[in-house]
PADRENFI-646766 format. One record per atom (N, C-alpha, C): residue in one letter; x, y, z; residue number from 0; atom name. Coordinates in pm, 1 decimal, m for minus. Layout:
% PADRENFI-646766
<nudo resn="A" px="X" py="Y" pz="Z" resi="NUM" name="CA"/>
...
This chain:
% PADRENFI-646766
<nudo resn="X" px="m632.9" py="2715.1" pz="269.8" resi="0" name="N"/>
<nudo resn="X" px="m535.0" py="2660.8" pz="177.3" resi="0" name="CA"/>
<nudo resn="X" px="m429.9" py="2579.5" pz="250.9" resi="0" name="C"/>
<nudo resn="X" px="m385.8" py="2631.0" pz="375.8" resi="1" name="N"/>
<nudo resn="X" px="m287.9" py="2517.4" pz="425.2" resi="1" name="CA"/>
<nudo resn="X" px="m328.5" py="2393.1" pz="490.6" resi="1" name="C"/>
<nudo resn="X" px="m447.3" py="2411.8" pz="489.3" resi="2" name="N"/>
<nudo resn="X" px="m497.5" py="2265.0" pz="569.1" resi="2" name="CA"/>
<nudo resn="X" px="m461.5" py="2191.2" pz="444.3" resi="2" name="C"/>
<nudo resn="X" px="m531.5" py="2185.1" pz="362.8" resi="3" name="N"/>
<nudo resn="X" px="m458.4" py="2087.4" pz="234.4" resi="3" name="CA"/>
<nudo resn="X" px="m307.6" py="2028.2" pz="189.1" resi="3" name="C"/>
<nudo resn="X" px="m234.0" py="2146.0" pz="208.7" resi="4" name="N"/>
<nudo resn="X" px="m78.7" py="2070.0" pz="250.8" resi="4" name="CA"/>
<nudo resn="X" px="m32.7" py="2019.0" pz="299.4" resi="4" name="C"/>
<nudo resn="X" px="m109.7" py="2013.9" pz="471.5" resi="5" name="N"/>
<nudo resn="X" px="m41.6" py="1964.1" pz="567.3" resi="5" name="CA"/>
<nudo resn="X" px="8.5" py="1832.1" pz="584.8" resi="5" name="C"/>
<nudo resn="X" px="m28.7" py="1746.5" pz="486.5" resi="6" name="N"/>
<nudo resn="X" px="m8.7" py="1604.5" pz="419.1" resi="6" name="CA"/>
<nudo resn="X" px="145.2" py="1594.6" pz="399.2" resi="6" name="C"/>
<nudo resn="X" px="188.8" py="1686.5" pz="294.2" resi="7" name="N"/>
<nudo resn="X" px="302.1" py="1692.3" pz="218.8" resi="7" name="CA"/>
<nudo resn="X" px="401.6" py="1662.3" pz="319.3" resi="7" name="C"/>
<nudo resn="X" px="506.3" py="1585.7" pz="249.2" resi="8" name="N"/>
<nudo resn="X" px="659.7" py="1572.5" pz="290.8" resi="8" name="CA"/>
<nudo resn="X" px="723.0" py="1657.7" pz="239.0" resi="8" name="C"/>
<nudo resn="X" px="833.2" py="1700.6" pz="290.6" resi="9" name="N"/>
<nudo resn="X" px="971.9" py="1738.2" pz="162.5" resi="9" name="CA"/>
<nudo resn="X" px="1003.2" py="1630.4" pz="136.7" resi="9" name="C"/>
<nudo resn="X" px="1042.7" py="1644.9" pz="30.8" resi="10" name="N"/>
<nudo resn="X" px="1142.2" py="1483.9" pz="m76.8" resi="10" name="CA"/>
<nudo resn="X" px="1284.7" py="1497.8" pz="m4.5" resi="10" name="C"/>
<nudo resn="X" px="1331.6" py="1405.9" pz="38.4" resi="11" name="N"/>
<nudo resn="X" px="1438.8" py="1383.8" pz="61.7" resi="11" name="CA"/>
<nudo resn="X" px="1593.2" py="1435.2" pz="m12.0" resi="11" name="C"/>
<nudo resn="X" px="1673.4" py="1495.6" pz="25.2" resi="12" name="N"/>
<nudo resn="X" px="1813.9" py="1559.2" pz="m65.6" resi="12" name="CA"/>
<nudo resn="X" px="1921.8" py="1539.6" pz="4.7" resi="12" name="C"/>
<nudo resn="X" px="2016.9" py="1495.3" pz="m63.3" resi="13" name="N"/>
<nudo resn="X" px="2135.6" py="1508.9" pz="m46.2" resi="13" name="CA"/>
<nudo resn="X" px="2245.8" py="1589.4" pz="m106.1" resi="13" name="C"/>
<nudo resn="X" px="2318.9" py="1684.3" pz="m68.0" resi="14" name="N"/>
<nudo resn="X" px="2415.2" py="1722.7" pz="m167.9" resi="14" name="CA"/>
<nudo resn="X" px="2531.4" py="1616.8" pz="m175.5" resi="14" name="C"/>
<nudo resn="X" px="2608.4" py="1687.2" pz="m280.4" resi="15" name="N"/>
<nudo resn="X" px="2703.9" py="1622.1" pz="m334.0" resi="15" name="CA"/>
<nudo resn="X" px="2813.3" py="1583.5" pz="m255.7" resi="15" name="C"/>
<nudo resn="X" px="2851.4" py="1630.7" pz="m120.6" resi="16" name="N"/>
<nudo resn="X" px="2950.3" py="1554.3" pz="2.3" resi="16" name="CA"/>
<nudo resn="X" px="2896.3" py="1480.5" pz="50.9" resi="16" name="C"/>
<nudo resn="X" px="2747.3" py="1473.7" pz="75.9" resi="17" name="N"/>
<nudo resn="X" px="2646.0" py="1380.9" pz="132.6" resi="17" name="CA"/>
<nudo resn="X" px="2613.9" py="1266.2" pz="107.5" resi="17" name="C"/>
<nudo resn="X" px="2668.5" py="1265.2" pz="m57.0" resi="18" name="N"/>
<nudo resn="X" px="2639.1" py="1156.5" pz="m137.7" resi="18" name="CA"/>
<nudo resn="X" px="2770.3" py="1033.7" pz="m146.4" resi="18" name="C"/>
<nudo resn="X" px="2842.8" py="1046.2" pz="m69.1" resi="19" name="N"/>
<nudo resn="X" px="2965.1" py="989.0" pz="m7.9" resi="19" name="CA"/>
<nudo resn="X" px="2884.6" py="836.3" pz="55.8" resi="19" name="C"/>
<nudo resn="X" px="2776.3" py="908.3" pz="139.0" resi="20" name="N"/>
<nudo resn="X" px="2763.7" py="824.7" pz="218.0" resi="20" name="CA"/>
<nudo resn="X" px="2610.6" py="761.6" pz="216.3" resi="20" name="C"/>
<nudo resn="X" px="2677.2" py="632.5" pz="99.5" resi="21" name="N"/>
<nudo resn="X" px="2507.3" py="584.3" pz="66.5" resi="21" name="CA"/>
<nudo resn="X" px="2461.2" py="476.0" pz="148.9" resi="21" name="C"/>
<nudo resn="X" px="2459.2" py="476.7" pz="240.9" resi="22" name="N"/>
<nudo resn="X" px="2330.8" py="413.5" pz="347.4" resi="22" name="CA"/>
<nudo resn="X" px="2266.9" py="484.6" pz="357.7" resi="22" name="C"/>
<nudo resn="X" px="2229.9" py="603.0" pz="402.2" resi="23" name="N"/>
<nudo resn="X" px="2070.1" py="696.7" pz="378.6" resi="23" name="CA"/>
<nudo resn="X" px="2012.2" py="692.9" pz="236.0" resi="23" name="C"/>
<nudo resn="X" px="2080.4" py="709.0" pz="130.3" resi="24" name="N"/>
<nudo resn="X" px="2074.1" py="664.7" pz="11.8" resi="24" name="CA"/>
<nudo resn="X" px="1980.2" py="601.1" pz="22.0" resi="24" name="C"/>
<nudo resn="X" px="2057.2" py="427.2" pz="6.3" resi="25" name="N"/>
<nudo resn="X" px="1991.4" py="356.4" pz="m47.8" resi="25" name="CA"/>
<nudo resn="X" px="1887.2" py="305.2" pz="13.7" resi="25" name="C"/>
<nudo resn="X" px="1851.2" py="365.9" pz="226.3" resi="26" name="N"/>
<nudo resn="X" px="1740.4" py="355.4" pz="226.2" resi="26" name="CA"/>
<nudo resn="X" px="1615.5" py="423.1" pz="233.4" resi="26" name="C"/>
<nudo resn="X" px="1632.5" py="527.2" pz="142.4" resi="27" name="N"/>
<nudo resn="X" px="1542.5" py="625.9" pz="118.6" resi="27" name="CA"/>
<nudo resn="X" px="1510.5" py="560.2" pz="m26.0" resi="27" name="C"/>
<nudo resn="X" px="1583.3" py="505.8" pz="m120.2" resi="28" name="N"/>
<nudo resn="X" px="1556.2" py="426.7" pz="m281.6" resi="28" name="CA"/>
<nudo resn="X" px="1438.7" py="315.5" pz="m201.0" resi="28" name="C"/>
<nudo resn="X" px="1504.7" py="264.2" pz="m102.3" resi="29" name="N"/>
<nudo resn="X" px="1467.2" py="118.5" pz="m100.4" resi="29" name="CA"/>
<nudo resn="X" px="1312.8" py="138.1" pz="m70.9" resi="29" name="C"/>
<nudo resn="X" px="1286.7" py="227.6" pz="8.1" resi="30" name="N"/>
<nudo resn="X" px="1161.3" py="273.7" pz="52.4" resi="30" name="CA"/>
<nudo resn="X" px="1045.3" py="349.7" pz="m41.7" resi="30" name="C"/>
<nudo resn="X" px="1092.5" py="426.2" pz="m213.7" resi="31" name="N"/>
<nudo resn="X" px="1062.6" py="358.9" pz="m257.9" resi="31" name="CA"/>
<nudo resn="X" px="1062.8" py="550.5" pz="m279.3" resi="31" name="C"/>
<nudo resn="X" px="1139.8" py="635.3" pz="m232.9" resi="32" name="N"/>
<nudo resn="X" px="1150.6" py="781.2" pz="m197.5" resi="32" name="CA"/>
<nudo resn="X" px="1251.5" py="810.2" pz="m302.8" resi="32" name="C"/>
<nudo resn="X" px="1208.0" py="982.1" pz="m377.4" resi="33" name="N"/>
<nudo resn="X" px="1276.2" py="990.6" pz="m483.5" resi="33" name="CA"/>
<nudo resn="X" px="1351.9" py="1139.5" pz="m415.8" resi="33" name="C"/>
<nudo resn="X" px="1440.3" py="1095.9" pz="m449.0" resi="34" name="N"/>
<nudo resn="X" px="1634.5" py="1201.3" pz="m373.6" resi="34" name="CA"/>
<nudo resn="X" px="1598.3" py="1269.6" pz="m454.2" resi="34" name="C"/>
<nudo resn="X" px="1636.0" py="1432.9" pz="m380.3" resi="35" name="N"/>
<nudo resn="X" px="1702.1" py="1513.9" pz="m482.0" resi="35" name="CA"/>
<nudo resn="X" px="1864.6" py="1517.1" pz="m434.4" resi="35" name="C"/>
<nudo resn="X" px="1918.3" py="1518.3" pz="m563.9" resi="36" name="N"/>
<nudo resn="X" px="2074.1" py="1559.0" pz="m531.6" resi="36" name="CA"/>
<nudo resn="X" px="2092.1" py="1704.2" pz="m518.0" resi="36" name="C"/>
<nudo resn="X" px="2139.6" py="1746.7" pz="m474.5" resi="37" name="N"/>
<nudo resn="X" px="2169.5" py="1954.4" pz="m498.9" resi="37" name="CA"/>
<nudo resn="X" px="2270.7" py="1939.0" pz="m517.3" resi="37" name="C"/>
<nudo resn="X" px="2356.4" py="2095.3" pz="m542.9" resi="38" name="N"/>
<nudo resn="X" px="2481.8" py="2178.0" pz="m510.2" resi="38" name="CA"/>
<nudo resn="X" px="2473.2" py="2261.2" pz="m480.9" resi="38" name="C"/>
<nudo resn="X" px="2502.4" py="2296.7" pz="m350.1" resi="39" name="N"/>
<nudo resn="X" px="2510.7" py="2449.5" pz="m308.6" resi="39" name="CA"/>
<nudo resn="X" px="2334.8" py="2511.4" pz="m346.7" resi="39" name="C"/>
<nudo resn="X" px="2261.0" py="2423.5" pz="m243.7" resi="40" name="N"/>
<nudo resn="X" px="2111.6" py="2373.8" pz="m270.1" resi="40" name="CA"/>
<nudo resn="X" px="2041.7" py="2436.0" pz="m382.9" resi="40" name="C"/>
<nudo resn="X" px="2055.4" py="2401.8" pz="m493.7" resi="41" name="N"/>
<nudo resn="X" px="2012.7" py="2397.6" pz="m641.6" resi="41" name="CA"/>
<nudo resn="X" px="1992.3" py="2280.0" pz="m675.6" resi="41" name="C"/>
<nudo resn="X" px="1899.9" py="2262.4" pz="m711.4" resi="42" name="N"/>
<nudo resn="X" px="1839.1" py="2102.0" pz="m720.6" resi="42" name="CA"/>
<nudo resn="X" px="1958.4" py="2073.1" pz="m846.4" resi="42" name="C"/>
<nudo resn="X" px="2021.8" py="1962.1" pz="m889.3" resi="43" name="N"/>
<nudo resn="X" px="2148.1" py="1905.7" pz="m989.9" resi="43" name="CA"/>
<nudo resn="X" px="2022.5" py="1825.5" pz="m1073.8" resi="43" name="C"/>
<nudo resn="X" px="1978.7" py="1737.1" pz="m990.9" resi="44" name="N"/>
<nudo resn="X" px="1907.5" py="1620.8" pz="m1060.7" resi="44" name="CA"/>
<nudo resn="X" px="1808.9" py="1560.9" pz="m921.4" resi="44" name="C"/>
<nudo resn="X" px="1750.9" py="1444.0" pz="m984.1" resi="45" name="N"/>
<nudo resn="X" px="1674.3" py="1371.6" pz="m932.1" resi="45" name="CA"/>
<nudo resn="X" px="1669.7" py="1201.2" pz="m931.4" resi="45" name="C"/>
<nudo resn="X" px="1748.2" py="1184.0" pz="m804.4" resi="46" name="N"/>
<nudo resn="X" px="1759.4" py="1015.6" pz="m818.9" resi="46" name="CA"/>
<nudo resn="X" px="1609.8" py="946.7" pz="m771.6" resi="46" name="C"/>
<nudo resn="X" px="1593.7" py="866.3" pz="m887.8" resi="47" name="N"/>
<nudo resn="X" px="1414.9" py="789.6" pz="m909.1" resi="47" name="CA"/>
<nudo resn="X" px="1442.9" py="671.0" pz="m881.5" resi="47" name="C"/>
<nudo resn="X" px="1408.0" py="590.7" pz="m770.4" resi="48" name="N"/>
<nudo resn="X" px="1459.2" py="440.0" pz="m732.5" resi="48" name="CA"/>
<nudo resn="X" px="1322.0" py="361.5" pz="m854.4" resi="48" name="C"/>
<nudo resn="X" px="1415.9" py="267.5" pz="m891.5" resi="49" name="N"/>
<nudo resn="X" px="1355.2" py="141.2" pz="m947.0" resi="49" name="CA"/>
<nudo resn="X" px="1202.9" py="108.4" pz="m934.4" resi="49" name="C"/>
<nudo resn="X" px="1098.9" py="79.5" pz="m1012.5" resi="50" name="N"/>
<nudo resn="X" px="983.3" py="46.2" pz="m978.1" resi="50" name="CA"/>
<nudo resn="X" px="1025.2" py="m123.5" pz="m849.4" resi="50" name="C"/>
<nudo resn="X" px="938.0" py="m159.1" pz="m783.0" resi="51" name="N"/>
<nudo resn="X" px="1022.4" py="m288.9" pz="m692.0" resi="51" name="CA"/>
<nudo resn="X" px="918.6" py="m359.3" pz="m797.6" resi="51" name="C"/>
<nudo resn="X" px="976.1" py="m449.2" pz="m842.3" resi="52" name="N"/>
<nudo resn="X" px="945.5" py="m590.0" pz="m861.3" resi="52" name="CA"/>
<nudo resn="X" px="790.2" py="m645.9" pz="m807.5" resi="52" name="C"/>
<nudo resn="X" px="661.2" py="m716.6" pz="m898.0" resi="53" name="N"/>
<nudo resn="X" px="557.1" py="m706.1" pz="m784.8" resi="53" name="CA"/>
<nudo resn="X" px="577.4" py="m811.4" pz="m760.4" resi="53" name="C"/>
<nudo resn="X" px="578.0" py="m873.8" pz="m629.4" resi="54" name="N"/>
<nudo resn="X" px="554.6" py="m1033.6" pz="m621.6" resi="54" name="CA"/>
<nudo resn="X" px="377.6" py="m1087.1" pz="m621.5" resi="54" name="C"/>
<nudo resn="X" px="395.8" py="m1193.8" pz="m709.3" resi="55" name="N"/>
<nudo resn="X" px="277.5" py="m1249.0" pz="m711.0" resi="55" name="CA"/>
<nudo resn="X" px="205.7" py="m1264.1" pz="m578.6" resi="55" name="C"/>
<nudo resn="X" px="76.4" py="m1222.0" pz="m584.8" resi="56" name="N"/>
<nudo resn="X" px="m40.1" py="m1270.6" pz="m494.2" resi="56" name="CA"/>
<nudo resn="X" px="m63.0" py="m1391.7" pz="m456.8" resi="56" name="C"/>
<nudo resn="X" px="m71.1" py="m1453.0" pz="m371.2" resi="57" name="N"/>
<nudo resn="X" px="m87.4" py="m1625.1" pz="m327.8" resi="57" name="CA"/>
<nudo resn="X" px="m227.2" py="m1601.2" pz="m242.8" resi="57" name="C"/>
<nudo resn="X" px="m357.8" py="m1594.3" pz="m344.6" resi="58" name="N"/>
<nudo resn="X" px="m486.7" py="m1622.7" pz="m305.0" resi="58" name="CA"/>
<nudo resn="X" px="m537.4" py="m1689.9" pz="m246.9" resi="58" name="C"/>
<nudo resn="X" px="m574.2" py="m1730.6" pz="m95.0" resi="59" name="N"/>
<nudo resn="X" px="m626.6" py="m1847.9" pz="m26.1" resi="59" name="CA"/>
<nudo resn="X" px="m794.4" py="m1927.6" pz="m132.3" resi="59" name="C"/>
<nudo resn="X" px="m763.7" py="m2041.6" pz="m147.8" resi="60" name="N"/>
<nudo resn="X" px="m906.9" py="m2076.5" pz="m198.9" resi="60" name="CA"/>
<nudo resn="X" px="m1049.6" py="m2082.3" pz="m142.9" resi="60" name="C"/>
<nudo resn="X" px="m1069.2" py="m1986.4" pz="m186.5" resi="61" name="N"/>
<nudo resn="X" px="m1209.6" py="m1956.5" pz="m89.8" resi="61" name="CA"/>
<nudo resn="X" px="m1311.5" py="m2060.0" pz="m153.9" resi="61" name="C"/>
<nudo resn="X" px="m1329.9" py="m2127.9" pz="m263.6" resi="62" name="N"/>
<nudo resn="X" px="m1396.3" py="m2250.3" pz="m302.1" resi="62" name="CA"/>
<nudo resn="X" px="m1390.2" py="m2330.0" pz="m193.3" resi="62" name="C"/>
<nudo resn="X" px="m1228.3" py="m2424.6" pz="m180.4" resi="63" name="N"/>
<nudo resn="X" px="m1200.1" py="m2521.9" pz="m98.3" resi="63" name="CA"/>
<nudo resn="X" px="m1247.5" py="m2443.4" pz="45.4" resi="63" name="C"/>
<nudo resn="X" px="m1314.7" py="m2347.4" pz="131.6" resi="64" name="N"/>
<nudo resn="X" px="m1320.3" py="m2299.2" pz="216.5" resi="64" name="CA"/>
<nudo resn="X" px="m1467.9" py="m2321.0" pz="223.4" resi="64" name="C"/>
<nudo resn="X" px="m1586.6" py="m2279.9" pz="136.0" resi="65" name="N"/>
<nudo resn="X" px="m1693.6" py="m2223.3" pz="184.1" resi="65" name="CA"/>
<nudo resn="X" px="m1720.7" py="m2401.5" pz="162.5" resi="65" name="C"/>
<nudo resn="X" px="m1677.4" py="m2515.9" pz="90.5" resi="66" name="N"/>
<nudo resn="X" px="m1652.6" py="m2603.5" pz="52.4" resi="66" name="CA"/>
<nudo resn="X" px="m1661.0" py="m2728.5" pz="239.0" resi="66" name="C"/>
<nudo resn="X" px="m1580.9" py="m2674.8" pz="310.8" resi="67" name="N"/>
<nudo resn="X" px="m1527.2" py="m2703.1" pz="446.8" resi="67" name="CA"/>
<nudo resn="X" px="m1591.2" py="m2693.6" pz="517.2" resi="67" name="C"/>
<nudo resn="X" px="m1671.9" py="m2598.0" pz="494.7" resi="68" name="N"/>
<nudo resn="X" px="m1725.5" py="m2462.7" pz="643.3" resi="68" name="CA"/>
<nudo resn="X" px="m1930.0" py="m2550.6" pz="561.5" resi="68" name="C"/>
<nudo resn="X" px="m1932.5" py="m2534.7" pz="502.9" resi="69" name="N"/>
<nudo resn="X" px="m2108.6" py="m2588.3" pz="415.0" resi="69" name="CA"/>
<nudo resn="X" px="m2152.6" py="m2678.0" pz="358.6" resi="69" name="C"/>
<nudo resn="X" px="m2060.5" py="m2770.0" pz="347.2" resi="70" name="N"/>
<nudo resn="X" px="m2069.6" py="m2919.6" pz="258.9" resi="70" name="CA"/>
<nudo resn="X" px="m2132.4" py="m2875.6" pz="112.7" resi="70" name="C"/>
<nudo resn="X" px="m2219.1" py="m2945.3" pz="96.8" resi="71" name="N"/>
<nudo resn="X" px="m2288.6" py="m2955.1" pz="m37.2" resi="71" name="CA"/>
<nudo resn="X" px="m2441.4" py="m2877.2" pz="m48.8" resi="71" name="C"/>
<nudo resn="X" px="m2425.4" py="m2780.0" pz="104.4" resi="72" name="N"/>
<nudo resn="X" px="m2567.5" py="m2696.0" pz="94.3" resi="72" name="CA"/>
<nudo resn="X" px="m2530.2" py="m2591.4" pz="7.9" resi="72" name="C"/>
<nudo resn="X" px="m2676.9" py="m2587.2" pz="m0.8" resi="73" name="N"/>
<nudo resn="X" px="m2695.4" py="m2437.8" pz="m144.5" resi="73" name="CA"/>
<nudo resn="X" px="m2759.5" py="m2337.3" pz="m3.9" resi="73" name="C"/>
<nudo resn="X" px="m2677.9" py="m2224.3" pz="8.8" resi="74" name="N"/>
<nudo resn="X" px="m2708.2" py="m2157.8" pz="79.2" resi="74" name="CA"/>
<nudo resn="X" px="m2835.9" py="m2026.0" pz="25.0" resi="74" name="C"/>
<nudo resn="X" px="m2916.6" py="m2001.1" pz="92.7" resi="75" name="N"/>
<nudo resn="X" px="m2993.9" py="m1885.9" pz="0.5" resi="75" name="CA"/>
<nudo resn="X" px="m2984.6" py="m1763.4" pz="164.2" resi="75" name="C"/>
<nudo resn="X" px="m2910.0" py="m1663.4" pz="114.3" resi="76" name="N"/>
<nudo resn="X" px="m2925.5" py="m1569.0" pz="202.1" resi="76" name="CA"/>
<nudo resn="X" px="m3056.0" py="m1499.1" pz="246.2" resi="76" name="C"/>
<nudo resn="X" px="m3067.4" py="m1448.3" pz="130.6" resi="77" name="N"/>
<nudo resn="X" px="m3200.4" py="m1338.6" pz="67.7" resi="77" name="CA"/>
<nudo resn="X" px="m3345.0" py="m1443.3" pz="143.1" resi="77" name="C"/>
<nudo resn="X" px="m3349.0" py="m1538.3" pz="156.0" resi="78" name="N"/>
<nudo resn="X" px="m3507.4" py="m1604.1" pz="216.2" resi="78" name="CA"/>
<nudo resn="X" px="m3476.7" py="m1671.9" pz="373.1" resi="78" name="C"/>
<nudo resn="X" px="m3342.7" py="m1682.9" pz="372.0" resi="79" name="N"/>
<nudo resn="X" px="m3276.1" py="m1682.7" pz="538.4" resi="79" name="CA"/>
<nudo resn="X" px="m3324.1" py="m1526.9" pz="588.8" resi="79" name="C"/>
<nudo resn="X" px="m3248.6" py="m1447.9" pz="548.7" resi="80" name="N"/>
<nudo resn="X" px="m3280.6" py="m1320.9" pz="581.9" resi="80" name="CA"/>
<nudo resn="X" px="m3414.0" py="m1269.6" pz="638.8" resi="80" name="C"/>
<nudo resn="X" px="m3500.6" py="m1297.4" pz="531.4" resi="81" name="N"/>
<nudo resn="X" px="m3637.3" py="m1265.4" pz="507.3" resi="81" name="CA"/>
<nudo resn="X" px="m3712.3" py="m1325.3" pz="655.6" resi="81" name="C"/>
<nudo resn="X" px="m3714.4" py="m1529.3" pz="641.5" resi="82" name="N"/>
<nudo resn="X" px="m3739.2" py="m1541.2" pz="743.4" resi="82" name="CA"/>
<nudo resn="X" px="m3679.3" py="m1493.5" pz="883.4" resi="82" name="C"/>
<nudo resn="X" px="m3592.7" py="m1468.8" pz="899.5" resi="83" name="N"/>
<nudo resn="X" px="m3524.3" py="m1406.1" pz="1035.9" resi="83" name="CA"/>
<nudo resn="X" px="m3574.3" py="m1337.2" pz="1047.7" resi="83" name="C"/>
<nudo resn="X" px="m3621.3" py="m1196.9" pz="1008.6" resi="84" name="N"/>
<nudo resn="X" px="m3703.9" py="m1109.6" pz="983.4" resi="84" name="CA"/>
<nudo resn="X" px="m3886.5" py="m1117.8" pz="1029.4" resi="84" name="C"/>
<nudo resn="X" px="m3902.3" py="m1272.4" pz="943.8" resi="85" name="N"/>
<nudo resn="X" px="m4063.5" py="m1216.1" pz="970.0" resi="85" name="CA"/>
<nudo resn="X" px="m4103.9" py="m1321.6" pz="1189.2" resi="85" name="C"/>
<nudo resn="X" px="m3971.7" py="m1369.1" pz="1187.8" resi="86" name="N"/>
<nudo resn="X" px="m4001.4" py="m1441.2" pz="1352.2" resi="86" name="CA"/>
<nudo resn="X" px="m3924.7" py="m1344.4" pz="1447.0" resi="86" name="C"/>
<nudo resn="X" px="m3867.6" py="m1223.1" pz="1438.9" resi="87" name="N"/>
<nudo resn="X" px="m3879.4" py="m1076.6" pz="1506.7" resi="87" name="CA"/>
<nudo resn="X" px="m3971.1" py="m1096.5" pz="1579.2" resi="87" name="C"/>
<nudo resn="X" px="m3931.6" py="m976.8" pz="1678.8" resi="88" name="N"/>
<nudo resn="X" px="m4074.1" py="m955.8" pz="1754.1" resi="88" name="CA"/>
<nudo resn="X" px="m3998.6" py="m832.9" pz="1772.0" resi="88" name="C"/>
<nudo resn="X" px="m4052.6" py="m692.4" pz="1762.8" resi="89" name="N"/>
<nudo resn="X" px="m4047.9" py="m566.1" pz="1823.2" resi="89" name="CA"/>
<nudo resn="X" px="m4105.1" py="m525.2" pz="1882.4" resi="89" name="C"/>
């Protein structure tokens, strides 16, 4: 059974004098880590940072690529393959 835990973090806490001082704060939010606040270590609540924002994907064009790299051949793998195969020698 404990091999399976051994993964786990504790969640990050601050009590309430602790919470004075938000640079650990905010980079435990920023990172994306959900605080517990305590008192007199009794969990109070639970600070949940913001989902982040997704930034769009910028996909390289793999058209304009195989386009570059093959001109206007029609490539056939599957009978490339095949022949590579039957001029072997083992």
């Amino acid at each position: 059974m404990w091999h399976m835990l051994c993964h786990i973090r504790p969640m990050p806490s601050v009590n309430l004098r602790q919470l004075r001082d938000t640079r650990q704060l905010l980079t435990w939010l920023e990172a994306g880590e959900v605080v517990e606040l305590r008192k007199r270590n009794a969990i109070v609540a639970r600070i949940v940072p913001e989902s982040p924002k997704a930034q769009p994907v910028e996909w390289p064009d793999f058209e304009a690529r195989l386009k570059k790299m093959y001109g206007d051949r029609v490539l056939t793998p599957v009978a490339d393959l095949i022949a590579d195969r039957e001029n072997e020698r083992y």
